[in-house]
PLY file of the C-alpha trace (Angstrom):
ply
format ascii 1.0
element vertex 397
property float x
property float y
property float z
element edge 396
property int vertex1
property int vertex2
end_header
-96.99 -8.11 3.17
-94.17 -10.16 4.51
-93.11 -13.65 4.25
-91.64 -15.71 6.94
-88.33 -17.93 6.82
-90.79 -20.95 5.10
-92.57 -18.97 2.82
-89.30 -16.58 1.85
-87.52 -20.83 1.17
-90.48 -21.58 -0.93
-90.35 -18.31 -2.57
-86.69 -18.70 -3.71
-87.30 -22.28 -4.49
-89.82 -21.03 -6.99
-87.12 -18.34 -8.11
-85.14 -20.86 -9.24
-87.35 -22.95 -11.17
-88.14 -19.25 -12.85
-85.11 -19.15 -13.58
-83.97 -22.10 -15.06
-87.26 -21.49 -17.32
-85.49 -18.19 -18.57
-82.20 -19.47 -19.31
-83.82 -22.00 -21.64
-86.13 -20.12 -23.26
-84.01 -16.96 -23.69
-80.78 -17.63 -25.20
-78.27 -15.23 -24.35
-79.14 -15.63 -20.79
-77.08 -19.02 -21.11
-74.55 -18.21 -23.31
-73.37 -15.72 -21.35
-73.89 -17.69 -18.26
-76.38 -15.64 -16.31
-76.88 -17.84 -13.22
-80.36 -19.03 -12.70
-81.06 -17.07 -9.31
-80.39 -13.91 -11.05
-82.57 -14.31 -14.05
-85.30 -15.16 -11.98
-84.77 -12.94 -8.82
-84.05 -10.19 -11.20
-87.37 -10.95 -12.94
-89.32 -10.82 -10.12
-87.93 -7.73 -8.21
-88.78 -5.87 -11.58
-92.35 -7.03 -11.53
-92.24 -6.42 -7.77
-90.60 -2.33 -8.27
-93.60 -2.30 -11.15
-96.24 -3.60 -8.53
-95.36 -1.25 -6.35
-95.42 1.45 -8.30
-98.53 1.27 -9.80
-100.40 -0.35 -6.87
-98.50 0.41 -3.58
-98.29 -3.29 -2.98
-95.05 -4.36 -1.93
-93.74 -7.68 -0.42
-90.92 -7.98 2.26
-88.95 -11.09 2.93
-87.51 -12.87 5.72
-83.80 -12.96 5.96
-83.31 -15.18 9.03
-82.05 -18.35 6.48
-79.64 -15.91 4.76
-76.42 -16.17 6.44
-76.59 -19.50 6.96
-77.04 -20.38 3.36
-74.35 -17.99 2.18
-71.59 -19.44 5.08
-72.90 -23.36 4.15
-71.83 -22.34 0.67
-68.30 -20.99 1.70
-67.75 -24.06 3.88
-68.80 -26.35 0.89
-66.18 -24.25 -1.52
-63.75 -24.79 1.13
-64.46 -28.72 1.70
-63.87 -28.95 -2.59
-60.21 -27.79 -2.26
-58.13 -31.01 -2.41
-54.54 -30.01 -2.23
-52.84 -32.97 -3.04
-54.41 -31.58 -6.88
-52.53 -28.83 -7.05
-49.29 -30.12 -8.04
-50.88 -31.43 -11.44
-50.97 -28.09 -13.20
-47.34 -28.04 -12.69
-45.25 -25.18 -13.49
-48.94 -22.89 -15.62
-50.59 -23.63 -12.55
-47.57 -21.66 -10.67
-47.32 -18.83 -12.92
-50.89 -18.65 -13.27
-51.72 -18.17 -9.50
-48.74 -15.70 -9.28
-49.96 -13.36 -12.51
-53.59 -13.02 -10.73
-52.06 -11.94 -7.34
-50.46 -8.42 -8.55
-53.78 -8.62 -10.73
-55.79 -8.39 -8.22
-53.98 -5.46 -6.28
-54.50 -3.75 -9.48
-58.08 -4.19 -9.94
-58.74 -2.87 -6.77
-56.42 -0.30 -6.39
-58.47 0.63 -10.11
-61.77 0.34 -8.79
-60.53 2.71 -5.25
-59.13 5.24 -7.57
-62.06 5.44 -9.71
-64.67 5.74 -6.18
-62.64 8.83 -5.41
-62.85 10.33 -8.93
-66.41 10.21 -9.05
-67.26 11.26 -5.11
-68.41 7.37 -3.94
-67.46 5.87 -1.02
-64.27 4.01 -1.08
-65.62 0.52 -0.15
-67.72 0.94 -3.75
-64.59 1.08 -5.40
-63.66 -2.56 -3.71
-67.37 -3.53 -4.91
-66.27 -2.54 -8.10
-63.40 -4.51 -8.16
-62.35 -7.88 -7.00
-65.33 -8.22 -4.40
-67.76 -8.97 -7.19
-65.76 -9.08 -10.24
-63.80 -12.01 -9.09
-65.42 -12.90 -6.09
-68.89 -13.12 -7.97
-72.47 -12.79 -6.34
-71.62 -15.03 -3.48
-68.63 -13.12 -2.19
-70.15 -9.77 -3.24
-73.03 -10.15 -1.11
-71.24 -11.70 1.72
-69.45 -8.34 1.52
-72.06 -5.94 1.02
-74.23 -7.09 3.76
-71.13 -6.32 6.13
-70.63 -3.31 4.51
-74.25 -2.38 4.51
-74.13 -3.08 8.48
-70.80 -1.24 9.68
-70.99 1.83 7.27
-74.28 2.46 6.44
-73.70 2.53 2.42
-77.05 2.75 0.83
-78.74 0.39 -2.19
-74.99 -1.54 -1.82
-76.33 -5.15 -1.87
-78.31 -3.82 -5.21
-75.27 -2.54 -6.52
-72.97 -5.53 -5.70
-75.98 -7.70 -7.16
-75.79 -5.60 -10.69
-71.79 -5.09 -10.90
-71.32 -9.05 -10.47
-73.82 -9.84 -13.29
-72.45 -7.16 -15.78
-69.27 -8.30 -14.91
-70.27 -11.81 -16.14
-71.70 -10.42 -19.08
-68.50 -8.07 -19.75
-66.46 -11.11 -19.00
-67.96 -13.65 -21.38
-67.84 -10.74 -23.84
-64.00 -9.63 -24.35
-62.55 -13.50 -23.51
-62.73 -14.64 -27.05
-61.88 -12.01 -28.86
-58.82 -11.27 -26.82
-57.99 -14.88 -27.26
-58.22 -15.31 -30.85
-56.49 -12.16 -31.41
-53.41 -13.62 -29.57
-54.00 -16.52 -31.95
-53.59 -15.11 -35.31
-51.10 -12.76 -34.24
-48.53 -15.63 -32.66
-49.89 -17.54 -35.68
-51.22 -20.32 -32.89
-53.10 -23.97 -33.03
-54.20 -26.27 -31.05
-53.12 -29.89 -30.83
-54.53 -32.34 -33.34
-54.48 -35.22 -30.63
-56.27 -34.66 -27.29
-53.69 -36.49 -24.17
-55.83 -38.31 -21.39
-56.70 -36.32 -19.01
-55.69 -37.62 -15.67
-59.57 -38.32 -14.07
-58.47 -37.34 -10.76
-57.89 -34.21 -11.63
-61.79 -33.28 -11.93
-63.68 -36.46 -11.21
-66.61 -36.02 -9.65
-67.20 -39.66 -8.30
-69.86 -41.64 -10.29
-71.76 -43.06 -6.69
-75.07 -41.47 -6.46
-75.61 -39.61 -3.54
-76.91 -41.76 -0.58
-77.88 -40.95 2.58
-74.72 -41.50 4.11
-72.54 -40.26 1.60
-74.06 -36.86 1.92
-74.60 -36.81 6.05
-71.08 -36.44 6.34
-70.93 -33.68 4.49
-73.69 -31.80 5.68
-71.64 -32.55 9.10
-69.10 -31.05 7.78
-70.14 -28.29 6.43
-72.41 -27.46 9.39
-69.25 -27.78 11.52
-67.22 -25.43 9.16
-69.75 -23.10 9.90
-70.28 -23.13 13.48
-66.90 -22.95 14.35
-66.30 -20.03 11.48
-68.44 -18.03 13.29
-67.37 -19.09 16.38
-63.96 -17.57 15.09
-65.38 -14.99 13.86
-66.36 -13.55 17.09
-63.24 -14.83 18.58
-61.10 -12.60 16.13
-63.67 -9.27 16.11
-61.58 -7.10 17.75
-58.37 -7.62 16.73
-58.23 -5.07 14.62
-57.90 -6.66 11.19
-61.50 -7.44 9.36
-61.59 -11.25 8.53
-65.21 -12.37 7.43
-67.17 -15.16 8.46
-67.34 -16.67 4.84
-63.53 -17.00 5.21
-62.97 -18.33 8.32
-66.06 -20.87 7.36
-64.05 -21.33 3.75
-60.36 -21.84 5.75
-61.90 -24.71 7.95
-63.74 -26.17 5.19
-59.80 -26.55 3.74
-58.79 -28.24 6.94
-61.35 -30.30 7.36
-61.00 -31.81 3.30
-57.96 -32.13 3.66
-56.60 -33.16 7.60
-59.49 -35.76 7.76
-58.35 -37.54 4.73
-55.51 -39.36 6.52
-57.88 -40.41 9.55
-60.39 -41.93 6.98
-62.79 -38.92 6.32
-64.19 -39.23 2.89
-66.68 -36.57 1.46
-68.41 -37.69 -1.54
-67.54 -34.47 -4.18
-71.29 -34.74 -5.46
-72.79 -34.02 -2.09
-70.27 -31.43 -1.66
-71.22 -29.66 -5.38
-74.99 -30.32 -4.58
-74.34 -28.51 -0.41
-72.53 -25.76 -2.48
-74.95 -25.13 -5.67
-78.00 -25.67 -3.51
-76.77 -22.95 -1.18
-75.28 -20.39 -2.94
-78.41 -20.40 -5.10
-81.05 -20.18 -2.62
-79.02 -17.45 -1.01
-78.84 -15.48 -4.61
-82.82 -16.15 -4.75
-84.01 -14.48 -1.93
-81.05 -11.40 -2.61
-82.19 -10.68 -6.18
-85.94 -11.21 -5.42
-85.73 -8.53 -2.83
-84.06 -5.97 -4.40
-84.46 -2.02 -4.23
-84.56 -1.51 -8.26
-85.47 1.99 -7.86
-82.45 3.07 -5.54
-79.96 1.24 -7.77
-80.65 2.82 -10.72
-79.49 6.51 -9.52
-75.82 4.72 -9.04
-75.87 2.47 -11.88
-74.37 5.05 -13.96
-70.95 5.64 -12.00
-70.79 1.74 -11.26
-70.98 1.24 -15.24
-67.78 3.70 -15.70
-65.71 1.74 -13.16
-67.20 -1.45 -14.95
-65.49 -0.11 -18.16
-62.04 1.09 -16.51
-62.06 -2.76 -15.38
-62.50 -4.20 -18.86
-60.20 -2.30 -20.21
-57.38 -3.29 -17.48
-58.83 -7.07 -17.69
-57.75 -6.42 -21.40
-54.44 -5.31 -21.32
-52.96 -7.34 -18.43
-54.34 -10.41 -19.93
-52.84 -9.76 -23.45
-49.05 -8.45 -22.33
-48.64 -10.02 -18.82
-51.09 -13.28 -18.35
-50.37 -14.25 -21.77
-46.64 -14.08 -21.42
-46.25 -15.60 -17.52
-48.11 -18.55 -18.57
-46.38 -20.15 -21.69
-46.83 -17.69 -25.04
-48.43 -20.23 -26.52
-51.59 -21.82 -27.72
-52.60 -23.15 -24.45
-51.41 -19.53 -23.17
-53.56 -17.89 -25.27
-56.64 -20.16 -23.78
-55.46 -19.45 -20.32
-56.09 -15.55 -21.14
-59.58 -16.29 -22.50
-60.19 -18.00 -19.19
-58.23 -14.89 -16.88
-60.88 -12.66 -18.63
-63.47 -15.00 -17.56
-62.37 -14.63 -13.77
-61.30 -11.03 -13.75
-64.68 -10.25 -14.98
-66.88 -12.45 -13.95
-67.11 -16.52 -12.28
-65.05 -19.63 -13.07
-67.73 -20.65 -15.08
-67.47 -18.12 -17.30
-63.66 -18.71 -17.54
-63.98 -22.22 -18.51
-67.39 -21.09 -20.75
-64.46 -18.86 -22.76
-61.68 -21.60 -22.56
-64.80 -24.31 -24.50
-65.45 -21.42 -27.13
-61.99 -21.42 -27.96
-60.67 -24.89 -28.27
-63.81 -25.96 -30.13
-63.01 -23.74 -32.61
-58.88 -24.11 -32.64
-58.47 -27.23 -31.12
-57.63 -28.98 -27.61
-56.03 -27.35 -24.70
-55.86 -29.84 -22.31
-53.51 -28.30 -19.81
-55.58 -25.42 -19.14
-58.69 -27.28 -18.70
-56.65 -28.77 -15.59
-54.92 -25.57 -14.20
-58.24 -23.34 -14.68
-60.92 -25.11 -12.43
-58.37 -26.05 -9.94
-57.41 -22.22 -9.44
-61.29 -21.24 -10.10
-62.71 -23.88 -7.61
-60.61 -22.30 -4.27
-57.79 -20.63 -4.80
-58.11 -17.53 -5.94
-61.17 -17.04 -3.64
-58.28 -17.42 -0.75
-56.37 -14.98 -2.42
-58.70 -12.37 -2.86
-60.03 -12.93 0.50
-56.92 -12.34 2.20
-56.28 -9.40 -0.73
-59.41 -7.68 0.05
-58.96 -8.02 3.98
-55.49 -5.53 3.52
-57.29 -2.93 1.40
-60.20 -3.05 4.04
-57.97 -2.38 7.01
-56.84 0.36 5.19
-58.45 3.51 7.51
-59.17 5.30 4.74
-61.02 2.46 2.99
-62.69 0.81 5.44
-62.30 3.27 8.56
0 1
1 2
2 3
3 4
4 5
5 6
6 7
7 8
8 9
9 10
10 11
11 12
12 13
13 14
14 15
15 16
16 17
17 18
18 19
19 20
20 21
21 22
22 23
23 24
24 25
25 26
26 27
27 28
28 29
29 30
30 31
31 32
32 33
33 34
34 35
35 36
36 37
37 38
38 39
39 40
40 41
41 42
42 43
43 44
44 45
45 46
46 47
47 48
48 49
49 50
50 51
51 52
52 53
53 54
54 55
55 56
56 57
57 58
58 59
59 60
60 61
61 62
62 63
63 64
64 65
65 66
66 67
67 68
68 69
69 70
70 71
71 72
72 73
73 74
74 75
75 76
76 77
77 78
78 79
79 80
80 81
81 82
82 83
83 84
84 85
85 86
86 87
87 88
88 89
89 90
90 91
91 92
92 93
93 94
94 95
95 96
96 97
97 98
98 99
99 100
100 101
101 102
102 103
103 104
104 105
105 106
106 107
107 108
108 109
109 110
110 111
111 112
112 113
113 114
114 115
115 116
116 117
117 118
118 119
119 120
120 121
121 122
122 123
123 124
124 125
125 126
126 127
127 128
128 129
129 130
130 131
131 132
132 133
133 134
134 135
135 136
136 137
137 138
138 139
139 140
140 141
141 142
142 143
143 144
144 145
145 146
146 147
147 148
148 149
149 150
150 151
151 152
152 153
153 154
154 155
155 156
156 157
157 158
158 159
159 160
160 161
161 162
162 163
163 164
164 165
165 166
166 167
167 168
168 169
169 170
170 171
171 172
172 173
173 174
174 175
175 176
176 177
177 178
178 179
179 180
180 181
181 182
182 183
183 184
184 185
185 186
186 187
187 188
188 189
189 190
190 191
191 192
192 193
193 194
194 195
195 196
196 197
197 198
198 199
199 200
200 201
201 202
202 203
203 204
204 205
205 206
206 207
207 208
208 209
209 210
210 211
211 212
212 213
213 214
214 215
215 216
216 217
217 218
218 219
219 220
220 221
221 222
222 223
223 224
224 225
225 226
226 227
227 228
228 229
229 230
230 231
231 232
232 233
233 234
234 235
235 236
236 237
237 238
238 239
239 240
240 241
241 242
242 243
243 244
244 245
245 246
246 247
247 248
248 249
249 250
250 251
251 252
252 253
253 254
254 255
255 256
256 257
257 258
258 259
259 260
260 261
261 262
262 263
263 264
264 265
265 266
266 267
267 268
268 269
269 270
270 271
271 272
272 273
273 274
274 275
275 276
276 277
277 278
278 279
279 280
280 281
281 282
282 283
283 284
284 285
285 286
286 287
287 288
288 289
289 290
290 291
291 292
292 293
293 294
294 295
295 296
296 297
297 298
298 299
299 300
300 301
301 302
302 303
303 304
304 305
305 306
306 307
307 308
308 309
309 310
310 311
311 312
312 313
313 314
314 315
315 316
316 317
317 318
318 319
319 320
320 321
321 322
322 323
323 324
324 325
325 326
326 327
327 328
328 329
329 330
330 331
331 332
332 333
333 334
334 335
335 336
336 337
337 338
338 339
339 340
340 341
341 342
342 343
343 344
344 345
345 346
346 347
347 348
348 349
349 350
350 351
351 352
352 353
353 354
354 355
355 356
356 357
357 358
358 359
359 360
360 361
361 362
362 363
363 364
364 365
365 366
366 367
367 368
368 369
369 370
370 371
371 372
372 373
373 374
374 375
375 376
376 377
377 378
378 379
379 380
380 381
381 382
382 383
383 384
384 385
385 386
386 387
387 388
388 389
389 390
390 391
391 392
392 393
393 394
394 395
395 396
């Protein structure tokens, strides 16, 4: 049986209600911040694989609205990034951005290393690493679908899928406790008095959404993404792999941020709404189609570079993150929040950062420097980070 494009849209749509259903119901699903798509999708391929099994029925589903939905959620991320922000976060914001670059070449050299040791492919060891772990489901999809296409890597959208949700589990896991251990032994607190927050630094503006506050951002973003694939195909052959995602991401950036000064405004609701409506439908139809059965023969060597990864995530965040970004309280935070991206989403670096300062007190600082880095930088980074490794010819040869 297979769906077509309306009836796979419908299908997801119903995913996410699922979903949404499950994180309520079952509470470690939200504390650990299992995004909705996944505790539905993953639902529902399992009753699919046991369908199957026991009945030889089997469903297929349309892809044809999946690469728009994932590049309309790259060009959203990218049409978020307001640079005149980033000077707020002052001098942590610096040092923070500049400890998760040689991060990053770390995790992945990590995750490469570990591929090799236990007779994978190379490009799993990238999966393994920043591709899902701090790129999340969105990137590692975007990433296994063009790795699934050019090398011919079997079950690797399953296994980018299953490392990107352990990796928010593992994430959400070892944040506090690394935290609070840097707290009792620097003998930290928190400040008693919380400073304003200035509300430009995260405010989302209070207008509903209107008609045409959000048709200029679907514009927008529909323009990001014509002309990132039109790029795209530009730049094929040149000899260095740049995705579509980024080039849709990159002119999402130019567009925020050059139409400003000729009077483009982009309501930052529509944007989030473009963005989460996306990226969710696209998780949706991924999890509700996937292979169960293949996965699970490479689950077991994906787990062991999982736990390499933690135990890195660990370490650097304790004796370098810690250090670069203050040695103190707010420091301290700031690490909760690195484990949070190094392991899993920004969400689950600012779900680690609330755990902490409810307990110890405010940290106001970091609840500025952390979404700004979360909501676009670092997914430039790693982009560009991942794009050396993969022109590597013995990585992505």
């Amino acid at each position: 049986m297979t769906l077509q494009p309306v009836e796979t849209l419908l299908a997801a749509a119903l995913v996410l209600l699922l979903g949404h259903l499950l994180n309520r119901v079952i509470a470690p699903l939200a504390r650990y911040n299992i995004p909705e798509p996944i505790s539905g999708g993953l639902l529902v391929a399992v009753l699919l694989a046991i369908a199957e099994q026991l009945s030889d029925f089997s469903i297929s589903f349309d892809n044809t609205l999946k690469p728009i939905l994932m590049l309309s959620f790259f060009a959203a991320v990218g049409l978020s990034a307001d640079l005149s922000l980033l000077g707020q976060g002052g001098k942590r914001l610096v040092m923070f951005v500049l400890v998760l670059i040689p991060f990053l070449f770390l995790q992945n050299a990590l995750g490469l290393l570990a591929a090799l040791g236990l007779d994978m492919h190379p490009l799993m060891g990238l999966v393994g690493g920043s591709i899902t772990l701090i790129g999340g489901h969105g990137t590692g999809a975007a990433y296994a679908q063009t790795f699934a296409e050019q090398h011919n890597i079997q079950s690797i959208l399953e296994l980018s899928m299953t490392s990107a949700t352990m990796g928010l589990v593992l994430g959400g896991l070892v944040g506090g406790p690394l935290a609070q251990w840097l707290i009792k032994r620097h003998k930290l607190s928190g400040g008693e008095i919380i400073p304003d927050v200035p509300s430009d630094a995260h405010d989302i503006t209070h207008n509903p959404i209107a008609t045409y506050s959000f048709l200029p951002v679907l514009c927008a973003t529909l323009a990001a993404v014509l002309g990132g694939q039109a790029l795209a195909s530009l730049f094929a052959d040149s000899g260095v792999t740049v995705p579509s995602f980024l080039w849709c991401m990159l002119l999402g950036v130019l567009i925020r941020n050059l139409g400003r000064p000729l009077g483009l405004q982009l309501n930052l609701k529509a944007i989030d709404f473009i963005s989460s409506v996306s990226l969710s439908l696209f998780l949706a139809i991924t999890m509700m189609a996937l292979s169960l059965v293949s996965v699970a023969s490479m689950a077991g060597p994906l787990l062991v570079i999982l736990l390499f990864q933690v135990a890195l995530v660990m370490l650097f965040g304790a004796l370098l993150t810690f250090r670069a970004v203050g040695r103190d309280y707010e420091a301290a935070v700031m690490s909760a929040a690195f484990c949070g991206f190094a392991m899993g989403a920004t969400a689950t670096a600012i779900a680690n950062m609330q755990a902490i300062t409810q307990r110890y007190g405010p940290a106001p600082q970091a609840f500025i420097v952390v979404p700004l880095v979360g909501a676009f930088l670092i997914d430039i980074i790693n982009a560009v980070i991942l794009t050396g490794y993969i022109s590597l010819s013995w990585v992505g040869g």
